[in-house]
N, C-alpha and C positions, 0 to 999 in steps of 0.2 A: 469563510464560514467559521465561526465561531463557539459555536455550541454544540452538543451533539443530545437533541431528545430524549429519554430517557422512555424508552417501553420494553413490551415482554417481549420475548423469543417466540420470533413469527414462525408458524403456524405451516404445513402444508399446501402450496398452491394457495395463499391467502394474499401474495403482492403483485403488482401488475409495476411499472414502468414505463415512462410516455417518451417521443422521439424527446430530445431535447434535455433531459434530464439524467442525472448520475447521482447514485443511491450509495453513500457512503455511512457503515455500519462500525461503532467502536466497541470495541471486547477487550475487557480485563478479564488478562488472564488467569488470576487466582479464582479458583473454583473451589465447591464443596467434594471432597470424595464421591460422594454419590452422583454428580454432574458429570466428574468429570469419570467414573464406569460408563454413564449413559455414552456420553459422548464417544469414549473409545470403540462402541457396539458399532457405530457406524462407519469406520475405516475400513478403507479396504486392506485385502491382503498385502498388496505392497506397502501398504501406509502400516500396518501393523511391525514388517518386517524393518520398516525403519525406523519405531520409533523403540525397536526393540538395543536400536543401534546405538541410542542415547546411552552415557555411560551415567549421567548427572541424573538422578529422579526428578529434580526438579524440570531439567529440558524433555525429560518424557514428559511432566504435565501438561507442559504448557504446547508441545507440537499437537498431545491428542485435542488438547483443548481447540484448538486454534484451528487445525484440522477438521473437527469436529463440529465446531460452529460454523466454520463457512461453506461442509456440505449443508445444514438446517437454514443456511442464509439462500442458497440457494437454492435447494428443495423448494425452498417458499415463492422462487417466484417460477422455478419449472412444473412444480406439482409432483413430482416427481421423489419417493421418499429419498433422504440424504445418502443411505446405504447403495442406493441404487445407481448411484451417478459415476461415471466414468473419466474419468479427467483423462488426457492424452498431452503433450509436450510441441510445440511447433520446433523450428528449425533450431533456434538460441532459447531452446529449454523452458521458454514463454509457457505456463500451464495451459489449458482451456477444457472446455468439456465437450465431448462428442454427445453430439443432441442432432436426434430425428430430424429427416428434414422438412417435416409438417411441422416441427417448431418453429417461431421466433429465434434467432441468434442471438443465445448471449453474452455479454464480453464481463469480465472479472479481471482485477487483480489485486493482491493483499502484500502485505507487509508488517512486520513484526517488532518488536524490540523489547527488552525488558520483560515487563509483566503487562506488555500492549500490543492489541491488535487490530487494524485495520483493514477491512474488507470494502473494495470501491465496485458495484456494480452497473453497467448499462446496458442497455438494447441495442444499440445504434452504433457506439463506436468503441473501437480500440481504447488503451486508458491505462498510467500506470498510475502509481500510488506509492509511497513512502515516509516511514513516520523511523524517528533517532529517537531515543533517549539521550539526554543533552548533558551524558556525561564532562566533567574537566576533562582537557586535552595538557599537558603540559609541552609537546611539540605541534602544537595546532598551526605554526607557521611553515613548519616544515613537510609537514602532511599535505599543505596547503601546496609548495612548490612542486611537489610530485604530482598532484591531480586536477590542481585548478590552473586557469589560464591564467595570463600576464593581469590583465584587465582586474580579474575576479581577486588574484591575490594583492591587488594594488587598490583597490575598494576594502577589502577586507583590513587591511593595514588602515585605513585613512577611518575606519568607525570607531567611536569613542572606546576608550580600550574595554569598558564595563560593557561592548554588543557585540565583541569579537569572538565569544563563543556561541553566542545566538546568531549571528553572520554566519559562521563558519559552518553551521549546521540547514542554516536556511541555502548555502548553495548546496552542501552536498543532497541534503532533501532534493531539491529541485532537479538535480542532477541525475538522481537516482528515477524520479520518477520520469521523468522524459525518456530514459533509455527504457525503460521496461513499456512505455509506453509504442516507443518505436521499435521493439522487439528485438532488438540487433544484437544484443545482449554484448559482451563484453567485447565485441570489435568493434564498438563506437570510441573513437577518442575521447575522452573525456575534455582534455582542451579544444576540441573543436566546436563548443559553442560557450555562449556566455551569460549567465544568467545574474540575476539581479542581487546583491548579497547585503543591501542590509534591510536588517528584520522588522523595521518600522514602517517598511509599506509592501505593499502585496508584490508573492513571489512573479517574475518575468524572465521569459527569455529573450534574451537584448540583442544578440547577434551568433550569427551562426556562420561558420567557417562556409567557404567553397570548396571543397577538400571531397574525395573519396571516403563516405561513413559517417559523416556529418549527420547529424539529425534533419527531418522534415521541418516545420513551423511547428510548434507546440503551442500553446495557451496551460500557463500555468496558472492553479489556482489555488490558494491558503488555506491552509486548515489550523486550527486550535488544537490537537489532540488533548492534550493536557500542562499541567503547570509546566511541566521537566520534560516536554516532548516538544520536537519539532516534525511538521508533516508536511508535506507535499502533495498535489496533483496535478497531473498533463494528460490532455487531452489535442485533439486538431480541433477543434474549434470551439470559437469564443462563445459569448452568450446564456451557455448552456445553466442550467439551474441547477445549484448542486441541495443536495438533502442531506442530512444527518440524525441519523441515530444510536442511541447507546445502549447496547443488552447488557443487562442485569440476567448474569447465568444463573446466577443461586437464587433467582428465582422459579426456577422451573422446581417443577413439585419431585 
């Protein structure tokens, strides 16, 4: 995916979601003062007590912001006002939200960087999501020997030297979002699977270890975030239609 739509900040119980499909929302995080008070009205008490814990004014903007927008993201498709929503924690710290069981299941997960936010929603399946700002690395090979596999750091070497920092961002993207997708949170090796690293064609996972914590199959899929971003998505299966949209906050009145 390549683009991300550009509309207003949906609305109450105004989106629905079809089996097959994953709703991916992009958020800059610079706000107007006045959005970002609205936004903060909606956190809960936990969520306030931690953004209390930011020491940066700026990382309190941007948590409430970000916070803030993907209870309204979701609001919108449970109906359910944003203040009212509960989120709860699975086993590896995985978010989710505790929802009735006369609702539809929904699955979420978001990721952050800089002054960007990405919110990935579906109906149907598990899902993670991750976006980098594509800062210079000056030890980008050595960070590489620590994290990535034999495979990955030996592709990463063999890309024109001018795609070695967009490589090196397109595996960890992928990487990132397969674990959060497979929930396992940081007892997954990271060298236990292998994914695709250079950024001229769409992200893949190429092989996967036999090993105790190994990831399931993933299907990974491209995103655009923006010029100086790199994103990710994993999902278990192929086919799926992905969507894109971009909220404009300082548009809200």
């Amino acid at each position: 995916m390549d683009y991300f739509q550009s509309v207003p900040v949906p609305s109450i119980g105004s989106l629905t979601i079809s089996d097959g499909e994953i709703h991916v929302w992009r958020v800059a995080l610079e706000a107007r003062s006045s959005v970002e008070r609205h936004l903060r009205q909606l956190l809960s008490t936990d969520e306030q007590a931690r953004l209390v814990r930011f020491r940066s004014s700026n990382d309190k903007r941007r948590f409430a912001v970000r916070r803030g927008t993907l209870r309204m993201v979701l609001s919108a498709y449970m109906g359910v006002p944003g203040a009212e929503l509960c989120f709860t924690h699975g086993k590896n710290g995985k978010p989710k939200i505790e929802q009735p069981p006369d609702r539809v299941v929904l699955y979420f997960n978001t990721s952050s960087s800089d002054n960007l936010a990405l919110i990935a929603v579906s109906g149907q399946l598990p899902l993670g999501i991750d976006v980098e700002f594509m800062r210079p690395i000056d030890e980008i090979h050595d960070i590489a020997a620590r994290f990535f596999s034999r495979h990955e750091r030996d592709s990463l070497v063999d890309l024109p030297r001018e795609l070695h920092l967009r490589g090196f961002y397109r595996i960890w993207t992928s990487k990132e979002a397969i674990v959060k997708a497979d929930g396992t949170g940081l007892s997954m090796p990271l060298d236990s699977f292998v994914v695709r690293s250079d950024p001229r064609h769409p992200p893949q996972l190429l092989h996967t270890a036999q090993i105790t914590g190994a990831p399931k199959d993933f299907i990974l899929y491209g995103l655009d975030p923006g010029k100086e971003f790199s994103g990710a998505l994993a999902a278990s299966r192929s086919g799926l239609v992905i969507r894109g949209w971009s909220i404009n906050l300082n548009q809200m009145a």
